[in-house]
C-alpha positions as a Markdown table, in Angstrom:
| # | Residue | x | y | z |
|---|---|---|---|---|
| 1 | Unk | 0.0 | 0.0 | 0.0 |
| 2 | Unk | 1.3 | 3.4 | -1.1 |
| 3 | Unk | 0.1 | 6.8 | 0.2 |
| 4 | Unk | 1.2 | 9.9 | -1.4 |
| 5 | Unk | 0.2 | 13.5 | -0.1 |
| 6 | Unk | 0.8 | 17.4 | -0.9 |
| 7 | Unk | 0.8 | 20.1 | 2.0 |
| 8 | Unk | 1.3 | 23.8 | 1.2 |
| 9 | Unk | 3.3 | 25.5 | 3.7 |
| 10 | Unk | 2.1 | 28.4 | 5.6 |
| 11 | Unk | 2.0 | 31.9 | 4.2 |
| 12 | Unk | 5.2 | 33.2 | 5.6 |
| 13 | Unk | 6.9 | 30.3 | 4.1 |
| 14 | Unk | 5.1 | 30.2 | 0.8 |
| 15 | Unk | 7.4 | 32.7 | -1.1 |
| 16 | Unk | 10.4 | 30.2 | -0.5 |
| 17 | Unk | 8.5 | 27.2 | -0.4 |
| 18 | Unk | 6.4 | 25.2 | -3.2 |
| 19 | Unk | 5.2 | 22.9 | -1.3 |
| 20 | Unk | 5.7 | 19.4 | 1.4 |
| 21 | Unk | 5.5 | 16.0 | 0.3 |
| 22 | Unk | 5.2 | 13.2 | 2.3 |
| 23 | Unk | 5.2 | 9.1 | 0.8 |
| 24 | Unk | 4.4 | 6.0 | 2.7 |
| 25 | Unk | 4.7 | 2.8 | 1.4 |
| 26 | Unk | 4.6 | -0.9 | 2.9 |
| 27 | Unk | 5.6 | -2.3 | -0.3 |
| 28 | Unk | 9.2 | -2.9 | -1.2 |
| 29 | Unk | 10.0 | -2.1 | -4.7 |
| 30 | Unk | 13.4 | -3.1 | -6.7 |
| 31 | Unk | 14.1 | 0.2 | -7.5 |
| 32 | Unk | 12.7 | 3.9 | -8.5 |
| 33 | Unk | 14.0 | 6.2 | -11.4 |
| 34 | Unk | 14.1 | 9.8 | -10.2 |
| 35 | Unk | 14.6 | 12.6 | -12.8 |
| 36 | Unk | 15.9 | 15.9 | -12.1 |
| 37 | Unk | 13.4 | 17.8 | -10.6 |
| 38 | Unk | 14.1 | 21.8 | -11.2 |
| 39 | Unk | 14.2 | 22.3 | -7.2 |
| 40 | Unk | 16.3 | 21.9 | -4.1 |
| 41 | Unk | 14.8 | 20.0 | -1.5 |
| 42 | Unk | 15.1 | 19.0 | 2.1 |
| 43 | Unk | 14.5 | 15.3 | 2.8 |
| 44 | Unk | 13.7 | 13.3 | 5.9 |
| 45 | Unk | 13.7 | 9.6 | 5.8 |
| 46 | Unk | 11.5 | 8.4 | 8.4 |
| 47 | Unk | 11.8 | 4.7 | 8.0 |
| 48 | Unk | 14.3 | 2.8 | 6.1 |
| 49 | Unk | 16.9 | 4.4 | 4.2 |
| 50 | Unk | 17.4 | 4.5 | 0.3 |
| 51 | Unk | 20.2 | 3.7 | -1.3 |
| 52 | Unk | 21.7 | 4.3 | -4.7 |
| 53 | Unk | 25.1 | 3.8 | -6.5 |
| 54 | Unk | 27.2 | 6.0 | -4.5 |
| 55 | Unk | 25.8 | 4.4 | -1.3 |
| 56 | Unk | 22.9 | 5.3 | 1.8 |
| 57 | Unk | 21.1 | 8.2 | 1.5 |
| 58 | Unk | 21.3 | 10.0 | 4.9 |
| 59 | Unk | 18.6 | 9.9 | 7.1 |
| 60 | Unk | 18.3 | 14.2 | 6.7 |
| 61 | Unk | 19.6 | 15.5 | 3.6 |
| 62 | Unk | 19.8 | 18.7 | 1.6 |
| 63 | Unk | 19.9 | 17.8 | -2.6 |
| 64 | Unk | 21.0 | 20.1 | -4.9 |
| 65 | Unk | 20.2 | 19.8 | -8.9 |
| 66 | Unk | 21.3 | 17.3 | -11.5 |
| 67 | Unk | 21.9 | 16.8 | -14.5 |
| 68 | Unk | 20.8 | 13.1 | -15.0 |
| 69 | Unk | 18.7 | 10.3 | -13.1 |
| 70 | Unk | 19.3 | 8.0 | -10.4 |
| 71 | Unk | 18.0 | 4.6 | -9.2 |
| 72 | Unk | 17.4 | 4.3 | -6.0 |
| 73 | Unk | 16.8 | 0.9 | -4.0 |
| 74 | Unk | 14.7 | 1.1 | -0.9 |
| 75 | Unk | 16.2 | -0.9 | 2.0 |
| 76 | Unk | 12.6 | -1.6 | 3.7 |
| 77 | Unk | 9.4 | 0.8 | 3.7 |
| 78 | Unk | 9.4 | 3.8 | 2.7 |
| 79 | Unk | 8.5 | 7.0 | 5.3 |
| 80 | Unk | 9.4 | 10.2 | 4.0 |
| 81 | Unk | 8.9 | 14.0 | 3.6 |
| 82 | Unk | 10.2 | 16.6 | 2.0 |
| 83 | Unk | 10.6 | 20.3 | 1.3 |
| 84 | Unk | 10.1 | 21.5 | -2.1 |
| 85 | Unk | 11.6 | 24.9 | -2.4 |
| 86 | Unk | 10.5 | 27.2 | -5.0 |
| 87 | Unk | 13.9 | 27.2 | -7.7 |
| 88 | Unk | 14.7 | 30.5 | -5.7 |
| 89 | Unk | 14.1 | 29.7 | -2.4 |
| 90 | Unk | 16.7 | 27.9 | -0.4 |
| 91 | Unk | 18.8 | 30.6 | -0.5 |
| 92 | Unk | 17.0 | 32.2 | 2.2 |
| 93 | Unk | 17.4 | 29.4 | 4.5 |
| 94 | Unk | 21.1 | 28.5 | 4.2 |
| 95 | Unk | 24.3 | 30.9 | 4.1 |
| 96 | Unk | 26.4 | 29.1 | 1.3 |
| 97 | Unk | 25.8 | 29.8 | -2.6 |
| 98 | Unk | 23.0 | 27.1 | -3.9 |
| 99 | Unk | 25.8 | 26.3 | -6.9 |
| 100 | Unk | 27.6 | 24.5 | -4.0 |
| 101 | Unk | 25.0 | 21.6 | -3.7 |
| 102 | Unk | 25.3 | 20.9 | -7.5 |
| 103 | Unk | 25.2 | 17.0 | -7.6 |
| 104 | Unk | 25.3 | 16.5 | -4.2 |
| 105 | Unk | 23.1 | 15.2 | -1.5 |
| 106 | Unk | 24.2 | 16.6 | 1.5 |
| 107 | Unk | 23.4 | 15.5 | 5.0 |
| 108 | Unk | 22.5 | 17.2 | 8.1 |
| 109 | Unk | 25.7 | 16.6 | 9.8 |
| 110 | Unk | 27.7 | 17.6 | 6.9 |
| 111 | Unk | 25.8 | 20.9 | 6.5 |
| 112 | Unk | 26.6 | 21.1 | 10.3 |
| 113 | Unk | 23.6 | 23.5 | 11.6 |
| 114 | Unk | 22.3 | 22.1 | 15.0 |
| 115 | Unk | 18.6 | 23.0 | 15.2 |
| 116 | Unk | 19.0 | 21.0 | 12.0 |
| 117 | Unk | 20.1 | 17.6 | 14.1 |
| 118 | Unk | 17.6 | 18.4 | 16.6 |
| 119 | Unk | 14.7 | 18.3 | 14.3 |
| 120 | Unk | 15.9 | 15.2 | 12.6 |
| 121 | Unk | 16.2 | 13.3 | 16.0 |
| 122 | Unk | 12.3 | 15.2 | 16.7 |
| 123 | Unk | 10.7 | 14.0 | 13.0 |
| 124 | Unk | 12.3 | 10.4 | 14.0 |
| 125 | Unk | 10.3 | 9.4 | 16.8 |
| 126 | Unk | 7.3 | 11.5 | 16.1 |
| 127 | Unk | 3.8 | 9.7 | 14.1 |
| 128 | Unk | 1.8 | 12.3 | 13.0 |
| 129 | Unk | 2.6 | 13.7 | 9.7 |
| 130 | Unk | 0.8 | 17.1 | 10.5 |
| 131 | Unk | 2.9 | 17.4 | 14.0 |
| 132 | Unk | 6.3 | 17.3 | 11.7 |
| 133 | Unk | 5.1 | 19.2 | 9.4 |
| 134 | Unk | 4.9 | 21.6 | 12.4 |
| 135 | Unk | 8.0 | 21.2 | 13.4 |
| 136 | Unk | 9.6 | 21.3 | 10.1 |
| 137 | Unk | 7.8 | 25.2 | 9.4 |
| 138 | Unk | 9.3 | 26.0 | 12.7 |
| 139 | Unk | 13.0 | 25.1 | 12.0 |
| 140 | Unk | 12.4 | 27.0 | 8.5 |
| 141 | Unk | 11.3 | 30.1 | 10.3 |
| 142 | Unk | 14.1 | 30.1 | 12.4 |
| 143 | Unk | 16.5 | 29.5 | 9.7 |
| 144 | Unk | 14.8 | 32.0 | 7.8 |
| 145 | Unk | 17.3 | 35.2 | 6.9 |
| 146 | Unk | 16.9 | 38.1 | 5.2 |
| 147 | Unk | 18.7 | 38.4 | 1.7 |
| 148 | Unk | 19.2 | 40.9 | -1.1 |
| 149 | Unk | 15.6 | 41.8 | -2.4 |
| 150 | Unk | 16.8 | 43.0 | -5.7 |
| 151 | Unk | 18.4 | 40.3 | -6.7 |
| 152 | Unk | 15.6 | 37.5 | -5.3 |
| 153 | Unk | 13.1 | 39.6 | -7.4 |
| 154 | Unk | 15.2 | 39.6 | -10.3 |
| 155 | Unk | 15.3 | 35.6 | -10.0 |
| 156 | Unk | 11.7 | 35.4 | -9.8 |
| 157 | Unk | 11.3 | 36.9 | -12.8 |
| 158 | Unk | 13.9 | 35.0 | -14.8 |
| 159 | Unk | 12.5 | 31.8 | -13.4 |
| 160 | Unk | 8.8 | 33.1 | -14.8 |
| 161 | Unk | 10.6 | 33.7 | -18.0 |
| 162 | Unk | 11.8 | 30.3 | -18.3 |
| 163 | Unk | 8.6 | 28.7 | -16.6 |
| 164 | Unk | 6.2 | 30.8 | -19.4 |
| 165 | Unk | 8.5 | 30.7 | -22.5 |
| 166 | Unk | 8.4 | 28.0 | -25.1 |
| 167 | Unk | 11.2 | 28.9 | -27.3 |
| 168 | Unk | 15.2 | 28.7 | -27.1 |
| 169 | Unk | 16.1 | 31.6 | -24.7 |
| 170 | Unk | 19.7 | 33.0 | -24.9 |
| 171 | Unk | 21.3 | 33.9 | -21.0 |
| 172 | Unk | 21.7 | 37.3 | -22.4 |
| 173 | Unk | 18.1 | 38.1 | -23.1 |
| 174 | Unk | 17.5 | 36.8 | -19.9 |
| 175 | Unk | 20.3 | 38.7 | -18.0 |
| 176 | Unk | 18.7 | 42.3 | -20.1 |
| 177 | Unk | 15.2 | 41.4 | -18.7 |
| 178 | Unk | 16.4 | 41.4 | -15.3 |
| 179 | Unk | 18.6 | 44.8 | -15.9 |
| 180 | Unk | 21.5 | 42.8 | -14.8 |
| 181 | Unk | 24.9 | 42.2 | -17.5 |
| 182 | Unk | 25.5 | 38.7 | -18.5 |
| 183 | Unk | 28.7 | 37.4 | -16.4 |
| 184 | Unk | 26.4 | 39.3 | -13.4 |
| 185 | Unk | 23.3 | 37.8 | -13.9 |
| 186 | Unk | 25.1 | 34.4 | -14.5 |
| 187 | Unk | 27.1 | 34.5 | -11.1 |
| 188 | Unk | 23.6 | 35.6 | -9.4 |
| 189 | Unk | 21.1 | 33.2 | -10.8 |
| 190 | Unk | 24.1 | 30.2 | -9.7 |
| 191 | Unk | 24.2 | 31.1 | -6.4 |
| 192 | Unk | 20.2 | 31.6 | -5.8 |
| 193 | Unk | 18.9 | 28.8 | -8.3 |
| 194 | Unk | 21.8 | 26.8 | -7.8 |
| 195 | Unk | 22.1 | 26.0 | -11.5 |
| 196 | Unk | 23.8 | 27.4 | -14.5 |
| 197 | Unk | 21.3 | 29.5 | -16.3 |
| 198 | Unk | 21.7 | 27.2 | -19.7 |
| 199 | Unk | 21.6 | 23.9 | -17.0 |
| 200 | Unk | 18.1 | 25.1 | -15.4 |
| 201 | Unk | 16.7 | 25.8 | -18.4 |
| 202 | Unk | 17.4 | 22.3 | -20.0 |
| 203 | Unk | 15.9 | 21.0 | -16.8 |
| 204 | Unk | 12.9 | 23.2 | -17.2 |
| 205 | Unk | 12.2 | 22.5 | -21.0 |
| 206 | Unk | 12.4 | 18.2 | -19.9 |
| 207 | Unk | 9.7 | 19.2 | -17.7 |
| 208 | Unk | 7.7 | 21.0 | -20.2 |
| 209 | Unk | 7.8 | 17.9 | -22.6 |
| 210 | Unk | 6.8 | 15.6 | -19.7 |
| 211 | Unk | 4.1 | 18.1 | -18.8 |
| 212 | Unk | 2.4 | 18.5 | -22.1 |
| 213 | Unk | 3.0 | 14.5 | -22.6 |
| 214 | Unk | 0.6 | 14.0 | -19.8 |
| 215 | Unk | -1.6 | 16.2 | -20.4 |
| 216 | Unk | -1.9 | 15.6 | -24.3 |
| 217 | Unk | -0.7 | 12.1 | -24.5 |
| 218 | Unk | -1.7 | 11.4 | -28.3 |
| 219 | Unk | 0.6 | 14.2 | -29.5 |
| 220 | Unk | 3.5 | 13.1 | -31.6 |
| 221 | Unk | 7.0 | 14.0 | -31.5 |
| 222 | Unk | 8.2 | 16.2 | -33.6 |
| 223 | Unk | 5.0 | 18.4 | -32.6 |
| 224 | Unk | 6.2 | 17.8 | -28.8 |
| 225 | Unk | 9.7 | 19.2 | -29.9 |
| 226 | Unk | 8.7 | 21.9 | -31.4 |
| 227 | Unk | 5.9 | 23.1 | -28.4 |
| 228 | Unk | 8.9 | 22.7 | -26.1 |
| 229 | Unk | 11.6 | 25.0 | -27.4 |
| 230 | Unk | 14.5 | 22.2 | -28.8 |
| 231 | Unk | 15.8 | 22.6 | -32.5 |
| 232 | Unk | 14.3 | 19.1 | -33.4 |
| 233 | Unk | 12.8 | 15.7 | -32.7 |
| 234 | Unk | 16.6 | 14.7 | -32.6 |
| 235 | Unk | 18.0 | 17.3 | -30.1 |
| 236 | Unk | 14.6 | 16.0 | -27.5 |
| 237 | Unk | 15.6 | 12.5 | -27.6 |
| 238 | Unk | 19.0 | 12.8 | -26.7 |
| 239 | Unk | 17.9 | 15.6 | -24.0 |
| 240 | Unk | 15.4 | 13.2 | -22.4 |
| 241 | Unk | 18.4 | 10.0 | -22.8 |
| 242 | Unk | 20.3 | 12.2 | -20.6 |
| 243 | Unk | 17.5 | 13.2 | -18.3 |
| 244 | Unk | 15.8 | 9.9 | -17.7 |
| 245 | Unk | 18.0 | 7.4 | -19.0 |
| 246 | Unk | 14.9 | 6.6 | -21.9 |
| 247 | Unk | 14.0 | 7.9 | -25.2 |
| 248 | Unk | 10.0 | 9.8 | -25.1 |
| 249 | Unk | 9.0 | 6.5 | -26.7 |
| 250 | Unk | 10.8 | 4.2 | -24.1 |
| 251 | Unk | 9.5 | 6.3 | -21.7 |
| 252 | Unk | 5.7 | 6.4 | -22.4 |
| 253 | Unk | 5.7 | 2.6 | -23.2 |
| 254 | Unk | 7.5 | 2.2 | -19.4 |
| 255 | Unk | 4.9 | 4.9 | -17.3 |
| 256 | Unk | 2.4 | 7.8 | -17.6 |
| 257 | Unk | 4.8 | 11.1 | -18.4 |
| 258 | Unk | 4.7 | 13.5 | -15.4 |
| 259 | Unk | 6.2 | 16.6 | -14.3 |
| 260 | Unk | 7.1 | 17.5 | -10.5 |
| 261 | Unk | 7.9 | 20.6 | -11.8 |
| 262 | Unk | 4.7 | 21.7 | -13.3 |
| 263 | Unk | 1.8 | 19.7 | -12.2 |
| 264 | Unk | 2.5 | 21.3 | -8.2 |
């Protein structure tokens, strides 16, 4: 048995934070492919860890962006929650550049804040999902810091631009949209997004074609290319090989397409 549920967070929180997730399953599958997602999020394993290649994932952990999938092998049933930031949001919650979490999954100890600890050791031994939650939003709060406004309202809007746009965008558009110069914007949208400007928007286009695939399955693929901004039926294939690890046709045949990124 699986359960599967979205909570929005509370208004103070919701310009930094899409939304909570929290999974519960009794079933123990093989393995699950996860995709790059086009948002950092905080993680809390509260049954049996997951592991992948590399090896456990902590018990807390902090995960920046990727550029390609992973498996990952439950190691008994699966209790977790996490926080979705909005692709401009973690910034406000932790001191370092977001850039710095690129590939990794960090863990609470390694990122060394102590309320941190405390609420992992809390979330561990407490049952009701609505009390963590609680507990969660109060940690965040308290981590909570004031950072430049300018610049988190220039990233809002270049992450509109992307989110909105269906055709190829050039950083330097972006960068004159924001009123920023190119090398500025690009050193500015690393260390709030935590992507490369070119990287999030390959991540964002994948979630456009996996987005319109599920909500117009019948359409074909060189239409689908075309919709979501690549050059050609050619350049999406290889884009979604790197992505998922499947070709759009491999991928339809294996599940029903959808998007994190969009459909929340």
């Amino acid at each position: 048995m699986e359960r599967f549920n979205i909570i929005p967070p509370s208004a103070v929180l919701a310009p930094y934070v899409k939304h909570y997730w929290l999974l519960e399953s009794d079933d123990v599958v093989s393995s699950q492919r996860v995709f790059p997602s086009g948002n950092i999020e905080l993680l809390f394993h509260r049954g049996s860890l997951m592991k992948r290649k590399e090896g456990l994932i902590p018990a807390t952990s902090l995960s920046g962006h990727t550029l390609s999938f992973a498996d990952l092998i439950p190691t008994g049933t699966v209790k977790m929650i996490a926080v979705v930031f909005h692709p401009y949001g973690a910034k406000a919650f932790f001191e370092f550049p977001a850039h710095e979490l690129s590939d990794l999954i960090v863990s609470a100890d390694d990122l060394n804040i102590r309320s941190l600890k405390e609420l992992e050791d809390r979330i561990l031994y407490t049952d009701d999902d609505n009390s963590c939650i609680r507990l969660i939003e109060s940690f965040l709060i308290e981590q909570l810091k004031p950072f430049k406004e300018y610049n988190y309202k220039r990233m809002i809007e270049a992450v509109r631009t992307i989110d909105q746009c269906n055709e190829e965008l050039s950083v330097s558009s972006l960068a004159e949209r924001v009123y920023l110069g190119k090398k500025q914007f690009q050193r500015i949208f690393s260390e709030y997004i935590g992507a490369t400007p070119k990287e999030f928007m390959r991540i964002i286009r994948f979630h456009k074609a996996l987005y319109t695939l599920q909500n117009h399955p019948a359409i074909n693929f060189t239409t689908l290319a075309h919709a979501c901004g690549y050059y050609d039926q050619a350049h999406m294939i290889n884009e979604f090989k790197v992505f998922s690890g499947y070709t759009p046709g491999q991928y339809t045949a294996i599940c029903a397409p959808y998007s994190d990124y969009f459909s929340t």
